[in-house]
N, C-alpha and C positions, 0 to 999 in steps of 0.2 A: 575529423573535421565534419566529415559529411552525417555523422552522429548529433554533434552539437547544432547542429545547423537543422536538421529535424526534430529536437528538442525543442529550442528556441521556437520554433514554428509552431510545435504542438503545445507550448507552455503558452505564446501569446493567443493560441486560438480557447483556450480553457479561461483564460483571463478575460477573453471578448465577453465566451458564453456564459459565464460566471455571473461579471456585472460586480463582484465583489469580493475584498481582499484576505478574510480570514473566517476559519471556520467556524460554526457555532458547534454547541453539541451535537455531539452526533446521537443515533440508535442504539449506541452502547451504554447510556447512560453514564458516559464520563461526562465530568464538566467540561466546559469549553477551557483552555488555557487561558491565562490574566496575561493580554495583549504584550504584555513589559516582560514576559518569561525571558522571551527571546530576542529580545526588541534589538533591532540594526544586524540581526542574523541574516545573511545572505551567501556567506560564503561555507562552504564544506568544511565542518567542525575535522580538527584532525581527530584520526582516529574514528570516526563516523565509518560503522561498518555497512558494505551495501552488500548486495550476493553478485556472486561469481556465478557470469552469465552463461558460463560452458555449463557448470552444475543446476544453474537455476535459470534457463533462459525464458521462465510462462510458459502457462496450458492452462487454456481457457476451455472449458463446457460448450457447444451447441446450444446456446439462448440466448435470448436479446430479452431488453427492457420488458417483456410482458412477463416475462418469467420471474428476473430477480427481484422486480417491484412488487412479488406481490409480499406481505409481509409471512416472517419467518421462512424463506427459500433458503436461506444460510444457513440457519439453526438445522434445517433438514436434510440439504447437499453436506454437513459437513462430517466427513469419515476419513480421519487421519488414525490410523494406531499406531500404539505406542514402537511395535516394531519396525514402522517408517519412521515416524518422527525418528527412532535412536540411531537408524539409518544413515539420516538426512544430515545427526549432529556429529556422525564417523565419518562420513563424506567433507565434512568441514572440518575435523579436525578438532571437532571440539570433545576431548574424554571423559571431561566432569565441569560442575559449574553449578556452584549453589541455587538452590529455589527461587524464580520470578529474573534471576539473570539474562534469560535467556524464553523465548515461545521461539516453535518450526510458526514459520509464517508464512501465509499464502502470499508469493509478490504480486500476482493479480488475485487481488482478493476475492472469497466468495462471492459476497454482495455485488461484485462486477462479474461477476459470470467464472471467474478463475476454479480450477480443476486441484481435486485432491493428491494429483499425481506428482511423484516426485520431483518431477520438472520444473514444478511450479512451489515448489517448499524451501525456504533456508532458515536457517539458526539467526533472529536477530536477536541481536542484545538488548535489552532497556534501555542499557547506556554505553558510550553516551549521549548524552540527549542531543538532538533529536532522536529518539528508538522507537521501539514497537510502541509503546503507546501513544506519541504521537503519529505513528502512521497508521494506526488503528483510527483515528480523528480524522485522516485526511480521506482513509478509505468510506467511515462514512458520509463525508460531504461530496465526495464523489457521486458515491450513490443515490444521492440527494438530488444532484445536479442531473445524474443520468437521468433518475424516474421521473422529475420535473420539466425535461424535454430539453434543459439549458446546454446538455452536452450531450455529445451522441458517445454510446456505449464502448464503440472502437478507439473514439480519441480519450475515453479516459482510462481504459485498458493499455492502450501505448504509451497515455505520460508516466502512469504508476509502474510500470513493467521496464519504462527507458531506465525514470530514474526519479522515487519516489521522492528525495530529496526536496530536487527542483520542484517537483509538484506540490512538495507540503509549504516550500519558501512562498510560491504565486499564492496560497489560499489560506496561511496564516492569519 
């Protein structure tokens, strides 16, 4: 209870500082999604997998916005090997899984100050959708929001770390 109840709080304070309902492109150079993808999605897709907080509870880095804004900080903090990531997908349980199934994905993402530490990695699927590449969209309006002063760097590290879901349903 007292979970949802800090959600809710942290979902309506990103929706204050936002100003607005859904992402544009992000820095990844994906397109933005056609508004109608998902249209009257609000509730938790079954089967919608999220990471297990014991295995993946975040680790965030020592830096705030002057650091992650400046451009390429991600492309250069980023150092996962392959013997973590295969790590990370034996920890889940996962033993095999065809090509693009599945990215180790940071839940506090780079771009938000997130750490290449095991703590901070889980196996998400593509699908089904919502997946990694929607949350890849939501990480970078996040980022967007932080560098542009609209959101402070902790409260977008706590909604995407609670529970990216809810974060991608406020900023679709």
């Amino acid at each position: 209870m007292q979970r949802t109840i800090v959600l809710v709080v942290v979902v309506a304070a990103l929706v204050a500082a936002c100003g607005r309902g859904g992402p544009a492109a992000g820095n990844s150079g994906e397109p933005a999604l056609d508004p109608t993808t998902f249209a009257g999605l609000s509730a938790r897709p079954a089967g919608l997998a999220m990471p297990d907080p014991d295995l993946t509870p975040g680790d965030v880095l020592p830096v705030g916005p002057a650091e992650i804004c400046v451009k390429g900080f991600s492309s250069k903090t980023r150092d996962v090997s392959t013997k973590t990531k295969n790590a990370v997908y034996v920890s889940y349980g996962v033993s095999s899984h065809p090509t693009g199934a599945y990215e180790v994905d940071h839940l506090i993402p780079l771009e938000l100050g997130g750490s290449n530490d095991v703590k901070n990695l889980w196996p998400e699927p593509a699908n089904p959708r919502p997946g990694f590449h929607e949350k890849d969209q939501l990480e970078n309006l996040l980022h967007d929001l932080v560098c542009s002063g609209r959101v402070d760097l902790q409260t977008a590290q706590h909604a995407i770390a609670t529970d990216w879901f809810a974060a991608w349903v406020t900023y679709r």
